[in-house]
C-alpha positions as CSV (number, residue, x, y, z in Angstrom):
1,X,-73.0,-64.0,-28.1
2,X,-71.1,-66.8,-27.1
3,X,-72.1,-69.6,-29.8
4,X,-73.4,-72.8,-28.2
5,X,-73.7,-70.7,-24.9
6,X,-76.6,-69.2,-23.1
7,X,-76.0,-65.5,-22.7
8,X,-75.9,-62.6,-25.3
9,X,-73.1,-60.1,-24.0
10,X,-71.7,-56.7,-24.4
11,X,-68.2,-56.1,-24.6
12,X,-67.2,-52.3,-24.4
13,X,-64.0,-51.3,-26.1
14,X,-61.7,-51.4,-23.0
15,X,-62.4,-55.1,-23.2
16,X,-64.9,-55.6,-20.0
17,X,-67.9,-57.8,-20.7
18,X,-70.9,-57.6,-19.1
19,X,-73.8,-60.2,-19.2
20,X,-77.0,-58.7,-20.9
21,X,-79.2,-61.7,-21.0
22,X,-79.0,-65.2,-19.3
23,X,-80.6,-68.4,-19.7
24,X,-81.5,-68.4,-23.5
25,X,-81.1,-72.2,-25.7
26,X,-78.3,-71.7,-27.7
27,X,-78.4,-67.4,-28.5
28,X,-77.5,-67.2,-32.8
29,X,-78.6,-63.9,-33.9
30,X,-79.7,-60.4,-32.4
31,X,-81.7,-57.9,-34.6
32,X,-82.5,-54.3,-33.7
33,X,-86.6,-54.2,-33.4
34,X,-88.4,-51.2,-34.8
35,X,-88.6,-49.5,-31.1
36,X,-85.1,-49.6,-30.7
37,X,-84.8,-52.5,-28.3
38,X,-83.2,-55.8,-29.3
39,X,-84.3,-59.0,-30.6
40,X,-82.5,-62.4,-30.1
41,X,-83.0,-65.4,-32.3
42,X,-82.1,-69.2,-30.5
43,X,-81.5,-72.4,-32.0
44,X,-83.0,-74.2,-29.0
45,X,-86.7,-73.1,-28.9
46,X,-86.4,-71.8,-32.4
47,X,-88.1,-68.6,-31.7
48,X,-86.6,-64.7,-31.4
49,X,-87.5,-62.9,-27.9
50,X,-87.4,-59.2,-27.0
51,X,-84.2,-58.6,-24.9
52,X,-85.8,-56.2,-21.6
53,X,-83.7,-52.8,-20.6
54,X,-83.6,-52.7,-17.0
C-alpha cells in the first residue's frame, strides 16, 4: 500500500509492481481473512472490504 494512495499493490521480489486493487479512500491495513482471501482496512470510509481474486 501506498499510504495516502488508492491502490493496495504487490511487489514481487524482482522489483515489478502490479496493481491488485484500485479506487479504495486512503488503503491502511490488509489482514488475511479466515478463507484465505484478503481483507483491506481504509481510513476514508472507515470500513475493511474483501479484496476479489480474479
Amino acid at each position: 500500500m501506498d499510504y495516502g494512495s488508492t491502490t493496495v499493490s504487490s511487489v514481487d521480489r524482482q522489483g515489478v509492481r502490479t496493481v491488485i486493487v484500485d479506487g479504495l479512500s486512503s488503503p491502511v491495513g490488509l489482514a488475511v481473512a479466515p478463507d484465505g482471501g484478503l481483507m483491506v482496512a481504509t481510513w476514508g470510509a472507515n470500513a475493511a472490504f474483501p479484496i476479489r481474486r480474479q
